[in-house]
PyMOL Python script that loads the backbone (N, CA, C, O; Angstrom):
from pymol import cmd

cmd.read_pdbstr("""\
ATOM      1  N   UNK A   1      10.242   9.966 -17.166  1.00  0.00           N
ATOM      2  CA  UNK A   1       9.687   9.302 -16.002  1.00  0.00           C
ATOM      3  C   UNK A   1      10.340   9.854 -14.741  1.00  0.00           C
ATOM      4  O   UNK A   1      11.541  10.124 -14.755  1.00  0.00           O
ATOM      5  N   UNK A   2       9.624  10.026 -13.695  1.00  0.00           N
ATOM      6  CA  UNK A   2       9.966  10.659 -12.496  1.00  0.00           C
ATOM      7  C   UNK A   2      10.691   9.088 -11.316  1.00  0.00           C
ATOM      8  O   UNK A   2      10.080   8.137 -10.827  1.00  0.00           O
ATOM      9  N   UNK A   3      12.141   9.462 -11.248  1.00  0.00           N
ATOM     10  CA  UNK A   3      13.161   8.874 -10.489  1.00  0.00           C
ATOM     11  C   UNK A   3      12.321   8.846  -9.281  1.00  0.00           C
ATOM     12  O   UNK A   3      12.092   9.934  -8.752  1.00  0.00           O
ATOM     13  N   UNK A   4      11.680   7.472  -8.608  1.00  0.00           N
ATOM     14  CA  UNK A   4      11.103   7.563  -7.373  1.00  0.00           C
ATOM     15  C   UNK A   4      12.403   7.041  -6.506  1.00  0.00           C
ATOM     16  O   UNK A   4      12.339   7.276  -5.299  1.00  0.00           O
ATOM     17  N   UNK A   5      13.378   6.475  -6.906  1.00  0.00           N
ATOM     18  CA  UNK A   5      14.264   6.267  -5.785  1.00  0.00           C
ATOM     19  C   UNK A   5      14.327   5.029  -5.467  1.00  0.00           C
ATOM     20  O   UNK A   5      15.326   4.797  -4.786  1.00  0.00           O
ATOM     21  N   UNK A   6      13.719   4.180  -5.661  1.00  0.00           N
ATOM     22  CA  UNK A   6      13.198   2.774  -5.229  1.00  0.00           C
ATOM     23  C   UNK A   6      13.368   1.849  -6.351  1.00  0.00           C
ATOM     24  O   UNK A   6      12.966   2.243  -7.445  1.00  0.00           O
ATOM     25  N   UNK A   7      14.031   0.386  -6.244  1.00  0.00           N
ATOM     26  CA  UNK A   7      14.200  -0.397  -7.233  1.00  0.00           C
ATOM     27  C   UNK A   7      12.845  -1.083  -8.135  1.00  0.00           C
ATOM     28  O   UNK A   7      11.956  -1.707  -7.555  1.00  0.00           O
ATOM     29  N   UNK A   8      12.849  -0.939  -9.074  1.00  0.00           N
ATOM     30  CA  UNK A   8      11.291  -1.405  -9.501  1.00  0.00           C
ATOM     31  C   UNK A   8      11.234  -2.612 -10.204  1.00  0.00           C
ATOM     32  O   UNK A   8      12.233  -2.503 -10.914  1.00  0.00           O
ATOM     33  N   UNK A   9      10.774  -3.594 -10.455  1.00  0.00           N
ATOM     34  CA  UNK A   9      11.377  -4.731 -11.078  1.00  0.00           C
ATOM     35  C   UNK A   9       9.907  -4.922 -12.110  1.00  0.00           C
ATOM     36  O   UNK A   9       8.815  -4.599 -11.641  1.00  0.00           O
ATOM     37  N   UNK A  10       9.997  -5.354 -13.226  1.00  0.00           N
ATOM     38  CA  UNK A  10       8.911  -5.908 -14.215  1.00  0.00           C
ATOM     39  C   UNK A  10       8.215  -6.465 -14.029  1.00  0.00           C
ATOM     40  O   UNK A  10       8.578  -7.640 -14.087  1.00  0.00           O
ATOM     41  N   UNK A  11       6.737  -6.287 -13.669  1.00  0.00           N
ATOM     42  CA  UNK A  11       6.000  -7.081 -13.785  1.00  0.00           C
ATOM     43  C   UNK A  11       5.129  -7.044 -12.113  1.00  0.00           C
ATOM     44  O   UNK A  11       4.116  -7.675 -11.811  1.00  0.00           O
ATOM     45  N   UNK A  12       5.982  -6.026 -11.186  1.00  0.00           N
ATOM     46  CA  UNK A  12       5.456  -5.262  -9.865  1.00  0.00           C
ATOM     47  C   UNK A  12       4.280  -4.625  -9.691  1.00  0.00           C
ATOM     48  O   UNK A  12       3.645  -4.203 -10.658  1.00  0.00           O
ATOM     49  N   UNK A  13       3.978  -4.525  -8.777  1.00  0.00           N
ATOM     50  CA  UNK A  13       2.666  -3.546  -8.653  1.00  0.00           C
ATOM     51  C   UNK A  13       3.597  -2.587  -7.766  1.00  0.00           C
ATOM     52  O   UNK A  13       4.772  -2.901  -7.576  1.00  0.00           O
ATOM     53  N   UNK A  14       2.937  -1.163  -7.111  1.00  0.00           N
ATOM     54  CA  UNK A  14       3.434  -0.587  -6.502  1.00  0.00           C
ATOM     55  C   UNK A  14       2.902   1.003  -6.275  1.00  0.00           C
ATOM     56  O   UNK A  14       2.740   1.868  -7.136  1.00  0.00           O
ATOM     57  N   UNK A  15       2.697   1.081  -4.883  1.00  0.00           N
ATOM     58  CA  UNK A  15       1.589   2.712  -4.385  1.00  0.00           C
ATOM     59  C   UNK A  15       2.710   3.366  -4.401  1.00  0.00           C
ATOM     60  O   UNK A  15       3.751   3.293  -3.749  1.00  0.00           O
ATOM     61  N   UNK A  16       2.160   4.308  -5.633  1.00  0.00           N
ATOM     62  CA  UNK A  16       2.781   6.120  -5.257  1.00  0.00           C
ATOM     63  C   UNK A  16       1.878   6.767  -4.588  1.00  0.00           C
ATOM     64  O   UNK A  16       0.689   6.881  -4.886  1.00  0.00           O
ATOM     65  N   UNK A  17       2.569   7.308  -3.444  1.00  0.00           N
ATOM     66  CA  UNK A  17       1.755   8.109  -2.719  1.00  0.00           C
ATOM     67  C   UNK A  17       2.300   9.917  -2.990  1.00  0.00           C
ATOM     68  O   UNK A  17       3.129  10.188  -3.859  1.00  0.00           O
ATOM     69  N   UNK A  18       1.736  10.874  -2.188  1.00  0.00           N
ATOM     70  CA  UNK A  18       2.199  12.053  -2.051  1.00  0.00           C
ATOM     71  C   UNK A  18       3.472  12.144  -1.414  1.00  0.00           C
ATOM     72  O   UNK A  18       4.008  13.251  -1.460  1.00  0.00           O
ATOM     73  N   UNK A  19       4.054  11.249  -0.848  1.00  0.00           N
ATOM     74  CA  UNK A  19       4.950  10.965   0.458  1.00  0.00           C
ATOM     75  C   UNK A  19       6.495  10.822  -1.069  1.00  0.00           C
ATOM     76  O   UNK A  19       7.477  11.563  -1.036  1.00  0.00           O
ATOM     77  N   UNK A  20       6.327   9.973  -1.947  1.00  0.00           N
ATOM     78  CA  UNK A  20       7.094  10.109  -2.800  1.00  0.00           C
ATOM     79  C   UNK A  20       7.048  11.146  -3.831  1.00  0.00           C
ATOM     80  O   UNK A  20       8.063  11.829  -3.968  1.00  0.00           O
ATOM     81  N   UNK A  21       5.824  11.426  -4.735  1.00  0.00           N
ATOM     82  CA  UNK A  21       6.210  12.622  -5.226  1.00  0.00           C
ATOM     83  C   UNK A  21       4.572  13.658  -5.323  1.00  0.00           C
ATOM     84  O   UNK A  21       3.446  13.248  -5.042  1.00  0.00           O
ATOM     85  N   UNK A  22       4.900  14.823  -5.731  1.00  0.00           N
ATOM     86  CA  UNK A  22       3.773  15.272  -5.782  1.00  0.00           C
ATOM     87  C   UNK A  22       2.570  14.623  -7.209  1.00  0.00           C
ATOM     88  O   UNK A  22       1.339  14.631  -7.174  1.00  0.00           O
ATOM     89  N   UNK A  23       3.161  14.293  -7.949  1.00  0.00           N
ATOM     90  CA  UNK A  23       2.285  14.279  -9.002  1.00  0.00           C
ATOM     91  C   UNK A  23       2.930  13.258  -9.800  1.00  0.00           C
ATOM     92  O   UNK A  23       4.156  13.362  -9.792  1.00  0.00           O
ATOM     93  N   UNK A  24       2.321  12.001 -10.701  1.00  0.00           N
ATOM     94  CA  UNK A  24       2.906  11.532 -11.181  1.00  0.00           C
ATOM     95  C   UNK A  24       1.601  10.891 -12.459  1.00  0.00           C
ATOM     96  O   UNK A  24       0.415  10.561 -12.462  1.00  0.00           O
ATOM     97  N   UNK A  25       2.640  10.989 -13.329  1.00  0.00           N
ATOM     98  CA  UNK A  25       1.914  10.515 -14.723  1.00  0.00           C
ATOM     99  C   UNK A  25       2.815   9.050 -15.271  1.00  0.00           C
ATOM    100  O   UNK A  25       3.982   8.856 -15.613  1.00  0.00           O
ATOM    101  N   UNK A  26       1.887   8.393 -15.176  1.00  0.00           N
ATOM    102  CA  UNK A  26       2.404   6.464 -15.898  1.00  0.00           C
ATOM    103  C   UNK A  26       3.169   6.887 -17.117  1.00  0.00           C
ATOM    104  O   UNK A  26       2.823   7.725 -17.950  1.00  0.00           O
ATOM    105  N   UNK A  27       4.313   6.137 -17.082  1.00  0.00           N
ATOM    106  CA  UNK A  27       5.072   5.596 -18.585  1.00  0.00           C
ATOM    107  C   UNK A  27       4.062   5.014 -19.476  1.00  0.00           C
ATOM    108  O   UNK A  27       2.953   4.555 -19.202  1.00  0.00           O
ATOM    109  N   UNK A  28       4.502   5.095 -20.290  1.00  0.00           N
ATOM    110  CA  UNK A  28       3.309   4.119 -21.873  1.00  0.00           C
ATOM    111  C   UNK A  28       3.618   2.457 -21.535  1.00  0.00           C
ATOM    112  O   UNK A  28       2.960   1.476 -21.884  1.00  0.00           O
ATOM    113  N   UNK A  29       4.793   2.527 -20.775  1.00  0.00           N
ATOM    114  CA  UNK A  29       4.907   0.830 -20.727  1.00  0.00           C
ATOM    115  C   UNK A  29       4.094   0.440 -18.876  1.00  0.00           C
ATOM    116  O   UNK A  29       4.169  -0.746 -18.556  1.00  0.00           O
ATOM    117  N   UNK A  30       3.603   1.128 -18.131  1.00  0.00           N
ATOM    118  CA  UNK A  30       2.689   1.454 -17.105  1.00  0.00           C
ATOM    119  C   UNK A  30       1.689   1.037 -17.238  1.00  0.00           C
ATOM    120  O   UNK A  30       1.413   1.056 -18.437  1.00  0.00           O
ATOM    121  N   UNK A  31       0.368   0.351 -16.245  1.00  0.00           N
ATOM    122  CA  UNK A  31      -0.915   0.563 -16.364  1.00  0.00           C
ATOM    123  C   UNK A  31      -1.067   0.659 -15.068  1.00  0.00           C
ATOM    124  O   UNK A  31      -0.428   0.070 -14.196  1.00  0.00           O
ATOM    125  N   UNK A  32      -2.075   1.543 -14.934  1.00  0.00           N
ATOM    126  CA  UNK A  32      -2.965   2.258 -13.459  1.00  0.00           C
ATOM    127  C   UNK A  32      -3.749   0.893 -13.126  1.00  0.00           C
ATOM    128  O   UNK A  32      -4.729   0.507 -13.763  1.00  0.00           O
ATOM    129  N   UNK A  33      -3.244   0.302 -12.169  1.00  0.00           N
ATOM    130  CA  UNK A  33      -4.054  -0.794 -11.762  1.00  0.00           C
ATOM    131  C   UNK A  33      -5.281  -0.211 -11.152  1.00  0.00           C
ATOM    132  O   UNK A  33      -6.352  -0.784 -11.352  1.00  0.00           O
ATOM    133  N   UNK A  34      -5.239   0.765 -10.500  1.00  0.00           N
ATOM    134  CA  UNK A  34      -6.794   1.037  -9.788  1.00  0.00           C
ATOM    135  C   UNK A  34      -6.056   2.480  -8.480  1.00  0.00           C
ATOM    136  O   UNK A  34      -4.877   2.725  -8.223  1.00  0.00           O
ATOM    137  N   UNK A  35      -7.244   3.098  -7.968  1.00  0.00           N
ATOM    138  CA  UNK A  35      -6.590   3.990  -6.499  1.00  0.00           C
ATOM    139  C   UNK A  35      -7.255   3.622  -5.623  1.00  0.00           C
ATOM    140  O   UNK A  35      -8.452   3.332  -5.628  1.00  0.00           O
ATOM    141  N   UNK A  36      -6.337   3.606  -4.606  1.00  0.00           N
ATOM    142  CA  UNK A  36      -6.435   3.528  -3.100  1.00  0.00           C
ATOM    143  C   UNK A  36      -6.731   4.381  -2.234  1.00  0.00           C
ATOM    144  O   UNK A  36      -5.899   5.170  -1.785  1.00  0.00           O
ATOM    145  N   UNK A  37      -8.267   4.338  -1.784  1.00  0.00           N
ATOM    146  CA  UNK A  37      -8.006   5.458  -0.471  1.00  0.00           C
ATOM    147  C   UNK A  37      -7.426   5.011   0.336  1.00  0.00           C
ATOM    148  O   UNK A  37      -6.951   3.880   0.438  1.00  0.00           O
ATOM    149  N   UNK A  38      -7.397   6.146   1.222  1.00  0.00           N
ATOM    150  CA  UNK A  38      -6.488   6.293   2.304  1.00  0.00           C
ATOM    151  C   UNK A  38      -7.332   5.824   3.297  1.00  0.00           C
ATOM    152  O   UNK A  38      -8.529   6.093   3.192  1.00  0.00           O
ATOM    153  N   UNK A  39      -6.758   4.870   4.683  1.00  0.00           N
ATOM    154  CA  UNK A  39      -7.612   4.399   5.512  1.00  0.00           C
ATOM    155  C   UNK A  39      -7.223   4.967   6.795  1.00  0.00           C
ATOM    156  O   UNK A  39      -6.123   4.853   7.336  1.00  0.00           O
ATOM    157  N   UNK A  40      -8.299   5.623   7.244  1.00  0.00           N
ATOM    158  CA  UNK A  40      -8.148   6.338   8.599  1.00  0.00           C
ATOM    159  C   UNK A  40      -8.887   6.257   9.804  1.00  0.00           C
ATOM    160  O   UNK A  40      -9.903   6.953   9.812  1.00  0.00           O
ATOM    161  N   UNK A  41      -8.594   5.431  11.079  1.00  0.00           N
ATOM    162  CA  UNK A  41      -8.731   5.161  12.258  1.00  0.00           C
ATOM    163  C   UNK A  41      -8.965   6.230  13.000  1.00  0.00           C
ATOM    164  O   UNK A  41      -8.050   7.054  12.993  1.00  0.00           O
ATOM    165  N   UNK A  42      -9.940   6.497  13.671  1.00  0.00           N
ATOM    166  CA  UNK A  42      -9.887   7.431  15.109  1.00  0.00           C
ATOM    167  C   UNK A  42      -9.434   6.517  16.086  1.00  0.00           C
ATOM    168  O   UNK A  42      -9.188   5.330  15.873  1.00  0.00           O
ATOM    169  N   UNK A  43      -9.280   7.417  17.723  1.00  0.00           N
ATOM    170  CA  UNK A  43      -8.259   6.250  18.904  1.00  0.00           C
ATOM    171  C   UNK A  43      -9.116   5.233  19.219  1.00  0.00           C
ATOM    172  O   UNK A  43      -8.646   4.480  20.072  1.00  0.00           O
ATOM    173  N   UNK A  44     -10.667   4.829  18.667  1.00  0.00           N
ATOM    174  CA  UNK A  44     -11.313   3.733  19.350  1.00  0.00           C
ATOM    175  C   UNK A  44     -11.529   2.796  18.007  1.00  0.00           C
ATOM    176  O   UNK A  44     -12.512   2.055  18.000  1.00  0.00           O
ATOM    177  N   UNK A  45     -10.984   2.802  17.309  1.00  0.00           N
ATOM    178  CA  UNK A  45     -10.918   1.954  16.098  1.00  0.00           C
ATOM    179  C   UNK A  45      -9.401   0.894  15.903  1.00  0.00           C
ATOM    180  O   UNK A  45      -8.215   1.023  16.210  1.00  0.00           O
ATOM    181  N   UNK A  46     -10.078   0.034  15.351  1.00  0.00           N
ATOM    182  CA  UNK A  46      -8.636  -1.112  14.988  1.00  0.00           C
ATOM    183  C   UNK A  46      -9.043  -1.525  13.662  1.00  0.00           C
ATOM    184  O   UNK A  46     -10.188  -1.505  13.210  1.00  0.00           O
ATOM    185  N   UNK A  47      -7.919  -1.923  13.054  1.00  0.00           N
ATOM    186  CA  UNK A  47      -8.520  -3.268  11.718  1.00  0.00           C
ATOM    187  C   UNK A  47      -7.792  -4.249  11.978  1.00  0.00           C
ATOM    188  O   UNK A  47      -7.031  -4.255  12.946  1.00  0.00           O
ATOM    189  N   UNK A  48      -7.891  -5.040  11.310  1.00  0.00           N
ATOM    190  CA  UNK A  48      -6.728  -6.160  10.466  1.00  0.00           C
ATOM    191  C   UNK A  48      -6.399  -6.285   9.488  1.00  0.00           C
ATOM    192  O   UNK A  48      -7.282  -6.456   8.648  1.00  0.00           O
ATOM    193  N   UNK A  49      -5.223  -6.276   9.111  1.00  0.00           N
ATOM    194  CA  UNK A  49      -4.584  -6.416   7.696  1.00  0.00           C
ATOM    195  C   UNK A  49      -4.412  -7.149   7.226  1.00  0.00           C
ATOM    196  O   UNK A  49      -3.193  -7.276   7.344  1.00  0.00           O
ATOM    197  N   UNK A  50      -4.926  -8.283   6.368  1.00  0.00           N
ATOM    198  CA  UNK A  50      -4.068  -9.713   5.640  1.00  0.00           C
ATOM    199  C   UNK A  50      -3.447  -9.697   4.645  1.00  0.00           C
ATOM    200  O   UNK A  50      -3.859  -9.022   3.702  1.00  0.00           O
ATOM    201  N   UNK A  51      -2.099 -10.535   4.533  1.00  0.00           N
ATOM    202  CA  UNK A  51      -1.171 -10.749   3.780  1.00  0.00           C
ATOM    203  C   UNK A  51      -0.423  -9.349   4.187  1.00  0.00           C
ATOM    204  O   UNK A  51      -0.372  -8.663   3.166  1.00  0.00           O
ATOM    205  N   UNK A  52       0.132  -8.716   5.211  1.00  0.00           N
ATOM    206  CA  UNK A  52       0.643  -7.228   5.073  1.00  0.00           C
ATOM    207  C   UNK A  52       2.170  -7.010   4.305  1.00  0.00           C
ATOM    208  O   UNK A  52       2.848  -7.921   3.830  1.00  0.00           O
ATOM    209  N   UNK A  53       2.361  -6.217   4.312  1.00  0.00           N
ATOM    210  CA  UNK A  53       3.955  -6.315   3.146  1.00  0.00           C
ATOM    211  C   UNK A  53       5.023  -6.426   4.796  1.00  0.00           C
ATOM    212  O   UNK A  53       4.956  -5.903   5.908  1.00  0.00           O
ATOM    213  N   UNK A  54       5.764  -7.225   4.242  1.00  0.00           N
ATOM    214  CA  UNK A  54       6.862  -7.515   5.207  1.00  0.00           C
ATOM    215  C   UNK A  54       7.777  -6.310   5.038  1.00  0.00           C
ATOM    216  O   UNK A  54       8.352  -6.005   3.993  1.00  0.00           O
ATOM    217  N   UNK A  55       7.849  -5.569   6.373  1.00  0.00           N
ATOM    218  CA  UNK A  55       8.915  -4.555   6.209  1.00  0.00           C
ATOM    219  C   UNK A  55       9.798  -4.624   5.444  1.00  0.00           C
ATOM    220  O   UNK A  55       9.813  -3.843   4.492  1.00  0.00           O
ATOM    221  N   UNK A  56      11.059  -5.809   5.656  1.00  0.00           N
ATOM    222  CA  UNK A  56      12.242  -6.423   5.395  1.00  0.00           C
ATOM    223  C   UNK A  56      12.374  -6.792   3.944  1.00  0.00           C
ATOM    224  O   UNK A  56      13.254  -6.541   3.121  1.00  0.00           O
ATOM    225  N   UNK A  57      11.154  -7.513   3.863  1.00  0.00           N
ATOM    226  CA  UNK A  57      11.209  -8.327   2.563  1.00  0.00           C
ATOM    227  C   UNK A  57      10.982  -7.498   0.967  1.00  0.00           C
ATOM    228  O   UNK A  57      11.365  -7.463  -0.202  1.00  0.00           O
ATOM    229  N   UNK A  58      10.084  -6.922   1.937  1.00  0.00           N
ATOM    230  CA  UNK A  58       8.928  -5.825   1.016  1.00  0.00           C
ATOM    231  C   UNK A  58       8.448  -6.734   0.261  1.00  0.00           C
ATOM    232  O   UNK A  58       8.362  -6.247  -0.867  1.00  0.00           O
ATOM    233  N   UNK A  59       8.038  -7.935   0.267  1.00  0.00           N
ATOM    234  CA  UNK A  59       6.805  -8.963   0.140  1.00  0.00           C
ATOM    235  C   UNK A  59       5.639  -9.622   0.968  1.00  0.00           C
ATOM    236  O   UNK A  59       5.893 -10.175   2.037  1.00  0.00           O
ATOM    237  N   UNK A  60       4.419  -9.562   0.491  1.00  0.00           N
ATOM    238  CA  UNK A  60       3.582  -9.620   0.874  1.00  0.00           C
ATOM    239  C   UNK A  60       3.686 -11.003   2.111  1.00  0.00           C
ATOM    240  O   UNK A  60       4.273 -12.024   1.752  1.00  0.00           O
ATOM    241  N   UNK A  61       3.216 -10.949   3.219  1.00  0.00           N
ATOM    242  CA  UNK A  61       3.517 -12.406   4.267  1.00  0.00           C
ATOM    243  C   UNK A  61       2.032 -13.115   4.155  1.00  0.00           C
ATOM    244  O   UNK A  61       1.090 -12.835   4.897  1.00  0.00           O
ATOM    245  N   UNK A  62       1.998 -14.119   3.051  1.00  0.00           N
ATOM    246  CA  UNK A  62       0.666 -14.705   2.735  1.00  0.00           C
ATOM    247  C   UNK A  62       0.641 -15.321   4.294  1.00  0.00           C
ATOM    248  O   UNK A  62       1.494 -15.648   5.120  1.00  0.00           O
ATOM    249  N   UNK A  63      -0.875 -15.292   4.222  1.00  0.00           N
ATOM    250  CA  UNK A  63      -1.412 -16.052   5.597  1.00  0.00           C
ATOM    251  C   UNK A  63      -1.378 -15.495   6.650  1.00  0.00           C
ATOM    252  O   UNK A  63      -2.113 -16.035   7.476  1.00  0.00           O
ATOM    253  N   UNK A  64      -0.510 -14.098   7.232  1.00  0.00           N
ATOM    254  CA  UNK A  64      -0.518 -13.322   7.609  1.00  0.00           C
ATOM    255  C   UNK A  64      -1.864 -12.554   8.377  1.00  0.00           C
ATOM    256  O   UNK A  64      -3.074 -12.667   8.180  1.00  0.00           O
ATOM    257  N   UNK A  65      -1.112 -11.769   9.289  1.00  0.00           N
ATOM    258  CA  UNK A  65      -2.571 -10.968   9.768  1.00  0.00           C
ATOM    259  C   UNK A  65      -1.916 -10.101  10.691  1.00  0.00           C
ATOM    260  O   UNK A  65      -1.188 -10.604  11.546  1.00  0.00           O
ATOM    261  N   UNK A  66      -2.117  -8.545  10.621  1.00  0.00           N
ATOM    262  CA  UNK A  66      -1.670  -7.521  11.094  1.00  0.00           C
ATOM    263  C   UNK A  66      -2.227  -6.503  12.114  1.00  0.00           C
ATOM    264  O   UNK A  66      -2.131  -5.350  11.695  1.00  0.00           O
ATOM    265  N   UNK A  67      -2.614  -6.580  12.969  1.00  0.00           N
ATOM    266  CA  UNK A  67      -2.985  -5.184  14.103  1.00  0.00           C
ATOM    267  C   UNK A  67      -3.161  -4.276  14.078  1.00  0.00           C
ATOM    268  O   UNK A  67      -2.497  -3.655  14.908  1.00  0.00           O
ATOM    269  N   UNK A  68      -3.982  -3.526  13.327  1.00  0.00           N
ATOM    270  CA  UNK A  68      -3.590  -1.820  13.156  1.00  0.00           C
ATOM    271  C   UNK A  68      -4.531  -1.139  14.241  1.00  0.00           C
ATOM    272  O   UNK A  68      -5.743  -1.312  14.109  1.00  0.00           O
ATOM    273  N   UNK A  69      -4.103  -0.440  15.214  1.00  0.00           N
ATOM    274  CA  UNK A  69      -5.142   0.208  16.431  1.00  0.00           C
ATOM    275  C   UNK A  69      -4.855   1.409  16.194  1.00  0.00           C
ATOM    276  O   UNK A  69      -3.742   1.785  16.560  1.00  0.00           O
ATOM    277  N   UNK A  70      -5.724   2.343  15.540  1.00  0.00           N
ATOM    278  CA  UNK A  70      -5.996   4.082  15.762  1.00  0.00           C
ATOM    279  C   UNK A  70      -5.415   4.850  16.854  1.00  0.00           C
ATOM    280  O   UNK A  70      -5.607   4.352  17.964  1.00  0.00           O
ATOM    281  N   UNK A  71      -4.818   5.830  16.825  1.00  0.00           N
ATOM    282  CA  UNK A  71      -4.887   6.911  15.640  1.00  0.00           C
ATOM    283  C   UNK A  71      -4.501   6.835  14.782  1.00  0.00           C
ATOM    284  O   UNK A  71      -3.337   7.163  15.012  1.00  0.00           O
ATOM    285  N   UNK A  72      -4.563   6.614  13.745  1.00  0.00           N
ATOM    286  CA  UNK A  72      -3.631   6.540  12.538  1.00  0.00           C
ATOM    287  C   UNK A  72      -4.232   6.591  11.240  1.00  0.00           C
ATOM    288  O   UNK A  72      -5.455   6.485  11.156  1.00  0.00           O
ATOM    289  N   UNK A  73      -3.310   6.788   9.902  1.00  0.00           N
ATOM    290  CA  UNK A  73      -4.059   7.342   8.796  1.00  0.00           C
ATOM    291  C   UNK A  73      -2.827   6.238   7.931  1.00  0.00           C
ATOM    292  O   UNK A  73      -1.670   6.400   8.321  1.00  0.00           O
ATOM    293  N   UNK A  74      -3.069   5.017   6.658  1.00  0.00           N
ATOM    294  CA  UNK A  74      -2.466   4.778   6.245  1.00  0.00           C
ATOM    295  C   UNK A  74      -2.902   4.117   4.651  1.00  0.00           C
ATOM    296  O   UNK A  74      -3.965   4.499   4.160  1.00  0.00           O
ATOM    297  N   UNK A  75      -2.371   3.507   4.185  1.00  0.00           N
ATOM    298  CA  UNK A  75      -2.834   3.238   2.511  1.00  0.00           C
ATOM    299  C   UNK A  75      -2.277   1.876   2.452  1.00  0.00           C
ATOM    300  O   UNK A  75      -1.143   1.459   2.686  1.00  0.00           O
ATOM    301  N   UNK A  76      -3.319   1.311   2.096  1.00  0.00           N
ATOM    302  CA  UNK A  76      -2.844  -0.693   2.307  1.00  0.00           C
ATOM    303  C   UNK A  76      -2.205  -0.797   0.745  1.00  0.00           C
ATOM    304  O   UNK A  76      -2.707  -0.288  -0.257  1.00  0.00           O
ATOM    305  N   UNK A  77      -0.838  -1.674   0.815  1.00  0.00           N
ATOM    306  CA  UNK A  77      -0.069  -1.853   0.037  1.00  0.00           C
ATOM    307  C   UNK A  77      -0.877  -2.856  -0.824  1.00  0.00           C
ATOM    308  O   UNK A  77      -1.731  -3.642  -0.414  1.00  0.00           O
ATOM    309  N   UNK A  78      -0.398  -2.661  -2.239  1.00  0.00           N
ATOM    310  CA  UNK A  78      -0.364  -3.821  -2.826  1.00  0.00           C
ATOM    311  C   UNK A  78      -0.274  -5.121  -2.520  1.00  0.00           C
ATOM    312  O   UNK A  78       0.796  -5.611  -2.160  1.00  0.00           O
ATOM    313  N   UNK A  79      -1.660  -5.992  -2.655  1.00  0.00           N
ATOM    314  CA  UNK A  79      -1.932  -7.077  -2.092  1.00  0.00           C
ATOM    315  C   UNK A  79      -2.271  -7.491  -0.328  1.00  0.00           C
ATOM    316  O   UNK A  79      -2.470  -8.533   0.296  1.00  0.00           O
ATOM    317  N   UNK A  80      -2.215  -6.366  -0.074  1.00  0.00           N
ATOM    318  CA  UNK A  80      -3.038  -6.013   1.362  1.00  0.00           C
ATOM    319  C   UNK A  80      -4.621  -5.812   1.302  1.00  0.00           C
ATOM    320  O   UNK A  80      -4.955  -4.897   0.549  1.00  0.00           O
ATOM    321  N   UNK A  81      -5.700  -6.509   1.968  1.00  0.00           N
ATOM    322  CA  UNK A  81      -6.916  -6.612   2.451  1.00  0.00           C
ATOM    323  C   UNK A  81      -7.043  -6.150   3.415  1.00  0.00           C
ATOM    324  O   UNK A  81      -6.127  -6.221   4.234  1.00  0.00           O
ATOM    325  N   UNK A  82      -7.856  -5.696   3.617  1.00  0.00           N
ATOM    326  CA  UNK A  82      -8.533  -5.488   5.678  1.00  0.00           C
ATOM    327  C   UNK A  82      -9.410  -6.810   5.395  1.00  0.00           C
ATOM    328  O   UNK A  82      -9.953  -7.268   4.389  1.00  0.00           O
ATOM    329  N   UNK A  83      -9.287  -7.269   6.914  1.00  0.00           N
ATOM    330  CA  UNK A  83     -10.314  -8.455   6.832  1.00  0.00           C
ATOM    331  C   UNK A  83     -11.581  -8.318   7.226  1.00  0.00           C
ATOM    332  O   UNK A  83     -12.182  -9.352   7.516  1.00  0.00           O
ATOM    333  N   UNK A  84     -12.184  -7.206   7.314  1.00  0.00           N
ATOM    334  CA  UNK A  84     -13.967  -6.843   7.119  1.00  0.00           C
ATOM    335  C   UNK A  84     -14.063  -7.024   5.698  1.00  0.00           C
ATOM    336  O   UNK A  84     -15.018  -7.642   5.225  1.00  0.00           O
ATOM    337  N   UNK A  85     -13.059  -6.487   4.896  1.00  0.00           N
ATOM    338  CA  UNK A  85     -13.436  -6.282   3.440  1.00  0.00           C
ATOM    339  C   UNK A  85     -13.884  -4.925   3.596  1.00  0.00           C
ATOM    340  O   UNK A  85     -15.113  -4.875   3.544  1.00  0.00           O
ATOM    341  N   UNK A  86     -13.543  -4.230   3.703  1.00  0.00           N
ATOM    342  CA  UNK A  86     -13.877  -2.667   3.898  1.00  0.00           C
ATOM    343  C   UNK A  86     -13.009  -2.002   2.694  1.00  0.00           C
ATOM    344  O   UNK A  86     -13.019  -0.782   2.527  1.00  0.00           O
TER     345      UNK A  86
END
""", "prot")
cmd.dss("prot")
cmd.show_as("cartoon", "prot")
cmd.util.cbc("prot")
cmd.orient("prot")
């Protein structure tokens, strides 16, 4: 299994991106919950994020609601929505 660096605890969800490694193949004790595109804003675009992962906590802030205003290119964490539903 490829050392991502990051504490992982049982029973987590959690995005590997390219940003951690190039390529990665699941353990047998692993399941691929699903993939995420990548969500990308031009400068006249915004979303909202609900429930976004708390920097600090690195848990999700139920009830929550987040700002995201373009330019920008990013990948909604585990248990993150946009609130169009997009």
């Amino acid at each position: 299994m490829i050392n991502l660096k990051k504490k992982r605890n049982a029973g987590e969800e959690w995005l590997v991106t390219i940003k951690d490694v190039e390529y990665y193949i699941p353990d047998v004790q692993e399941i691929v919950v699903g993939e995420i595109p990548i969500t990308v804003l031009n400068n006249r675009q915004y979303c909202v994020i609900l429930d976004p992962v708390d920097p600090h906590t690195k848990k999700n802030a139920l009830g929550s609601r987040l700002l995201r205003v373009g330019e920008c290119s990013f990948f909604l964490q585990p248990g993150e929505k946009l609130e169009a539903g997009l």
